[in-house]
VOBA-1610 file (N, C-alpha, C; in pm, whole numbers, padded with zeros to 5 digits, always signed):
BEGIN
Unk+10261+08760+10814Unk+10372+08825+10880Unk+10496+08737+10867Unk+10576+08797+10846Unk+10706+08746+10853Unk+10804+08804+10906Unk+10913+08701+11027Unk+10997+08750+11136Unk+11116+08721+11046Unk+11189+08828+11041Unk+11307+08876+10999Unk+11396+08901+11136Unk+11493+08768+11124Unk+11610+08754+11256Unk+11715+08869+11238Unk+11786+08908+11340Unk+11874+09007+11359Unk+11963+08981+11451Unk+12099+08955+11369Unk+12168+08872+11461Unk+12298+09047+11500Unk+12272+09175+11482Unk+12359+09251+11537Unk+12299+09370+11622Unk+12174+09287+11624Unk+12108+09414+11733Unk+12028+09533+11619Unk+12036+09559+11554Unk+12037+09639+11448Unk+12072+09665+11303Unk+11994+09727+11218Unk+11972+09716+11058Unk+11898+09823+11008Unk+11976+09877+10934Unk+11935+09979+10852Unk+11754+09920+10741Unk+11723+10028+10720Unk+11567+10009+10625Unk+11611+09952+10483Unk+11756+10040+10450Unk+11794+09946+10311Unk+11831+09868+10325Unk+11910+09835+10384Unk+11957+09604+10413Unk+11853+09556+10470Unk+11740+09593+10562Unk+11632+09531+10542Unk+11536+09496+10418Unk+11566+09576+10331Unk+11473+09546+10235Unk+11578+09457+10152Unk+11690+09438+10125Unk+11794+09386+10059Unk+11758+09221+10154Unk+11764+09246+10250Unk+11793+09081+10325Unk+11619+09051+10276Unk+11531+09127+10315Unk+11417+09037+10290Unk+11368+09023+10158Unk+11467+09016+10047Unk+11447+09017+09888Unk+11325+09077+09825Unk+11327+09205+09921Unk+11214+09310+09824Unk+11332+09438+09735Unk+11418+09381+09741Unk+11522+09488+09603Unk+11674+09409+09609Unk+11706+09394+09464Unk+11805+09309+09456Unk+11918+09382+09498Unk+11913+09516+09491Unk+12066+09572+09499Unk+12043+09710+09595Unk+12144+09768+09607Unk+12167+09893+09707Unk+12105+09991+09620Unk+12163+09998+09505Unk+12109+10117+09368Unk+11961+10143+09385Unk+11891+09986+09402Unk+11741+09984+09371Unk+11660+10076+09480Unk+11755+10031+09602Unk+11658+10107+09698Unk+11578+10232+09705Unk+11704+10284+09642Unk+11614+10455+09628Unk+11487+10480+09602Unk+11485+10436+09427Unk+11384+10373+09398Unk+11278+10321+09445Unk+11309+10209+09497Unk+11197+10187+09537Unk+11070+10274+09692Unk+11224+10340+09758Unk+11161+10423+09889Unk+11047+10520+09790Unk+11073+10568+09764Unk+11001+10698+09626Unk+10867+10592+09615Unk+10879+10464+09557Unk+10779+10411+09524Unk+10685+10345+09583Unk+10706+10271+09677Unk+10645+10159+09812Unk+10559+10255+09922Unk+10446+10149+09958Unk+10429+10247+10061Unk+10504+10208+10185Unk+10583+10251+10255Unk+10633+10199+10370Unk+10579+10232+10546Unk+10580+10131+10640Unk+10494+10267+10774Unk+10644+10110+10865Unk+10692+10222+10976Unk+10730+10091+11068Unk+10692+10181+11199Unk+10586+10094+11252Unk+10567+10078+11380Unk+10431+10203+11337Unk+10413+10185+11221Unk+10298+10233+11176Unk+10293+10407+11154Unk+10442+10402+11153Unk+10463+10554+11090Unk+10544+10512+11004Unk+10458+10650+10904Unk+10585+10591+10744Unk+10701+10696+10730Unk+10738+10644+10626Unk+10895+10629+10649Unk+10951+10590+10485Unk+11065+10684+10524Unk+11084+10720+10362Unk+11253+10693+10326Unk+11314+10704+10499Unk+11469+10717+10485Unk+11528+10566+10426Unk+11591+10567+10381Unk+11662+10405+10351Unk+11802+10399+10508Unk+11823+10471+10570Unk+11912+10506+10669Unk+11851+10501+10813Unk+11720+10494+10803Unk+11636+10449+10945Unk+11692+10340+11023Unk+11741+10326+11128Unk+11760+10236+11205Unk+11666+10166+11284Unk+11661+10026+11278Unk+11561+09921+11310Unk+11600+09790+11384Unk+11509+09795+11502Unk+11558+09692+11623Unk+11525+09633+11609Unk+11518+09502+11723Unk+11429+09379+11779Unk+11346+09416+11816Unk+11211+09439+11765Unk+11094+09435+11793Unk+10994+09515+11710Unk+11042+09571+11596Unk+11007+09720+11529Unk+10918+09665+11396Unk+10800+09701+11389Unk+10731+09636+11278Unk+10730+09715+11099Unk+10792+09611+11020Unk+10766+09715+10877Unk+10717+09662+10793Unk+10579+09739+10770Unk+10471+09719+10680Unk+10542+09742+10533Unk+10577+09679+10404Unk+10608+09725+10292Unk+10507+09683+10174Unk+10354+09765+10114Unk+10330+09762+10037Unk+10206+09678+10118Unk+10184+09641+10218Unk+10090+09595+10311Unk+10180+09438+10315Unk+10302+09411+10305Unk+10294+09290+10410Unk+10401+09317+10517Unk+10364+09275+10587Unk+10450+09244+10713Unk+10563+09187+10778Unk+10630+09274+10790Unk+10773+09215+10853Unk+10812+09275+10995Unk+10839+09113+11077Unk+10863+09198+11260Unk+11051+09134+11224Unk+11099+09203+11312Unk+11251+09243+11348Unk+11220+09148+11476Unk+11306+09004+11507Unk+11355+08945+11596Unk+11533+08941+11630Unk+11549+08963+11738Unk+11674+08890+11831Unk+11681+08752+11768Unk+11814+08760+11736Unk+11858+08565+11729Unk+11922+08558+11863
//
């Protein structure tokens, strides 16, 4: 598991995947939603526009990432 800090309260599913270097660019994301399996909080999830808190868990491809408060 790995805690991914959040220093504005909130983060979209595509800059999450951008900050935690699972896609180099904005373009890629699409892409990759279509392709990955994704679940947060163990429902999946397909939007790149999902909004994601402090505390919200996202499984990508089976590893783990939790959303912390800085």
């Amino acid at each position: 598991m790995r805690e991914i800090p959040l220093r504005d309260g909130m983060i979209r599913l595509g800059q999450l995947l951008k900050l935690a270097d699972l896609v180099d660019s904005g373009g890629e994301v699409r892409w990759f939603l279509d392709e990955a399996e994704i679940t947060v909080n163990g429902e999946p999830e397909s939007r790149r526009g999902r909004q994601l808190v402090p505390g919200d868990v996202v499984v990508v491809n089976g590893e783990e990432l939790r959303l912390v408060a800085t």
